[in-house]
C-alpha positions in Angstrom: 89.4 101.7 92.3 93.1 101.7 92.9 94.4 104.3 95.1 97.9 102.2 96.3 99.9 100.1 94.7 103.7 98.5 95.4 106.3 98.8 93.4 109.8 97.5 94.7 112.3 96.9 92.0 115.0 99.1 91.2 114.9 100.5 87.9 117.6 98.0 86.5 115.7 95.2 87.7 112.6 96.7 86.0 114.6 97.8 82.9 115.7 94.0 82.7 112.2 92.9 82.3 110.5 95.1 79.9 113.9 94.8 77.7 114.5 98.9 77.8 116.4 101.5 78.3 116.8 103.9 81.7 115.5 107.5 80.7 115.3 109.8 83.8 113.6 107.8 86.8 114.0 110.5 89.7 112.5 109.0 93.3 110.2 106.4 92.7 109.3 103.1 94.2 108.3 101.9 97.5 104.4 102.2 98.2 102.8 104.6 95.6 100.2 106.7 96.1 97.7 109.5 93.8 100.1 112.1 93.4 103.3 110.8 93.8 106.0 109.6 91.7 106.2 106.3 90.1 108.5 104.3 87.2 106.2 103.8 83.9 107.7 102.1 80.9 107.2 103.9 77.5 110.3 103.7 75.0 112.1 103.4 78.1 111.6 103.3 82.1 111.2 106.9 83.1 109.7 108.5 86.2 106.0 110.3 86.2 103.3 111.8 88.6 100.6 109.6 89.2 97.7 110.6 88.2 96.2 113.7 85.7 95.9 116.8 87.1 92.1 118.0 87.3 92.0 121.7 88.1 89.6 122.9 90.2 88.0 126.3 92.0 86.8 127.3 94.6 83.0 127.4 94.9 82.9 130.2 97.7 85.8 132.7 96.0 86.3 131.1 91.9 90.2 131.3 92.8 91.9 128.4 91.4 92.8 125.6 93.9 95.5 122.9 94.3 95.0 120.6 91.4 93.8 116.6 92.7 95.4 113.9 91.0 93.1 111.9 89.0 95.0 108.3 89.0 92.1 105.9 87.4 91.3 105.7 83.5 87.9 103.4 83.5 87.8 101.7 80.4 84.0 102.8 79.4 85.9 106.4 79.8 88.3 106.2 77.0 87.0 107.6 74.6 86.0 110.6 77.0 87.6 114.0 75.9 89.6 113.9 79.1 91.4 110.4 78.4 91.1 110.5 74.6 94.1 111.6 72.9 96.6 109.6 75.5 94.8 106.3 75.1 95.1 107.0 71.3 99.0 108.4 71.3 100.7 107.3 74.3 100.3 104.1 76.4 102.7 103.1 79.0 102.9 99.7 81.0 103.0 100.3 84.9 105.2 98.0 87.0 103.6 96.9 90.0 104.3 94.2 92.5 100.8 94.4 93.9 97.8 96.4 94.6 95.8 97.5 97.1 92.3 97.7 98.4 90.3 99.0 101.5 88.1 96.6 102.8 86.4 96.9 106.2 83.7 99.3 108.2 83.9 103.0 107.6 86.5 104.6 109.6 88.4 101.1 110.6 89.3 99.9 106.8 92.4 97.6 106.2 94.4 97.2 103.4 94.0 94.1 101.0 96.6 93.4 98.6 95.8 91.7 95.9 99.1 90.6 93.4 100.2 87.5 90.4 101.1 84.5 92.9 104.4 83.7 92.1 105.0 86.8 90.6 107.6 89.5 91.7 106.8 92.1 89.3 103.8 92.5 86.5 102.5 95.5 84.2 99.0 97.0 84.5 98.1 99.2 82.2 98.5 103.1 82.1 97.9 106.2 79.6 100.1 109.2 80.3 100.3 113.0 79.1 102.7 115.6 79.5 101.0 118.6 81.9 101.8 122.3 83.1 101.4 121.2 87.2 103.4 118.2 87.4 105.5 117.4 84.4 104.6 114.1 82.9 101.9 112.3 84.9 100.1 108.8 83.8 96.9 107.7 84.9 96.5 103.7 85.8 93.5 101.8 83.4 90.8 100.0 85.4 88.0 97.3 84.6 85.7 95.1 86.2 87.1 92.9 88.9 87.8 89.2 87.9 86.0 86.8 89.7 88.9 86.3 91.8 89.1 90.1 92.6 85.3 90.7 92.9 85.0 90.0 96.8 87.6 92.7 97.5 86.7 95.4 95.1 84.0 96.0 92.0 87.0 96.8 89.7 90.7 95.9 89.3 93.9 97.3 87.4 94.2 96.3 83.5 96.9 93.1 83.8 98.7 93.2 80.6 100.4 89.7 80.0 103.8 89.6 78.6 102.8 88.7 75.4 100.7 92.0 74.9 102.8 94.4 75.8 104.2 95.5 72.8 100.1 95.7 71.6 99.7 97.9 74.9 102.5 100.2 74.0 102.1 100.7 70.2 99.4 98.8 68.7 96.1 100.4 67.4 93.7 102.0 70.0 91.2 98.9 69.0 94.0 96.4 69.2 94.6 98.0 72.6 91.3 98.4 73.8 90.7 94.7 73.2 93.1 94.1 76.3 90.7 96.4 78.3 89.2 92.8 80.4 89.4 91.8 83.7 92.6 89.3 84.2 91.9 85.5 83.7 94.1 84.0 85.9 95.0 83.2 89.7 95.4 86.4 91.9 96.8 86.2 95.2 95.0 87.8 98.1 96.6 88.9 101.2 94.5 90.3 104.0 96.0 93.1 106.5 95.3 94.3 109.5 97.0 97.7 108.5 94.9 100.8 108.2 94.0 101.6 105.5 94.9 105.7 105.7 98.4 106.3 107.2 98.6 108.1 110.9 
């Protein structure tokens, strides 16, 4: 599942490609991780948290504790009470410039990025909800990995072509969940020697 991904356009350059308007952005861009802030395109580019908050309690005391940011949507999850109503009502397309992966032993993993060759800047699909923690926060849509993707991870982002954005943003949920597949074309794989978790 996706717990990275890279984003580094500037919100002009991504309102440029989705043909929108800027709403209210805040800090966002760079290397995004579960939590942070990120540009999503709805009716226009607008800044959210990344990922749904999941409240939790403490076994030993029952006291509430530090929500955890639940960033991946899988698509046999939809129609899950959890995921539901914002796959139904409000779809968003995520800009990404690529994604990344931990490959390697326990302990010593790397990060692999995996991106659109040729390709500065694509959408992956994302569901998103207003909440009480964080404001607005979206939640990135994942399936099974392409045949490309496979040897890095078991499942992969939602690609949305061009063509299907508009479907993505305000077709029918059916319509939309028809997009749900693992991406047909070339990926581009880039190997790292980085470490995967940050010192």
């Amino acid at each position: 599942m996706c717990n990275l991904y890279r984003m580094t356009k500037a919100a002009s350059e991504v309102a440029r490609l989705f043909d929108s308007e800027i709403g209210q952005v805040g800090n966002a861009g760079g290397e995004v991780y579960p939590g942070y802030p990120a540009m999503v395109v709805t009716d226009a580019v607008e800044g959210m948290h990344w990922g749904f908050p999941l409240v939790q309690k403490s076994k030993r005391t029952g006291e509430p504790l530090k929500p955890r940011p639940v960033n991946n949507t899988r698509t046999d999850k939809l129609s899950s009470p959890f995921w539901s109503a914002s796959f139904r009502e409000r779809r968003c397309l995520i800009p990404v410039s690529a994604w990344a992966e931990a490959e390697g032993a326990k302990g010593a993993k790397t990060r692999t990025w995996l991106s659109l060759p040729d390709t500065e800047l694509f959408a992956c699909a994302g569901i998103w909800r207003d909440t009480a923690e964080w404001g607005r926060a979206f939640s990135m849509v994942m399936t099974d990995a392409s045949e490309a993707s496979a040897e890095v991870h078991d499942r992969m982002p939602v690609i949305v072509a061009r063509e299907n954005w508009a479907t993505w943003l305000s077709a029918p949920a059916d319509d939309a969940r028809a997009l749900c597949v693992p991406w047909a074309g070339d990926l581009a794989i880039e190997r790292t020697e980085q470490k995967w978790t940050r010192s």
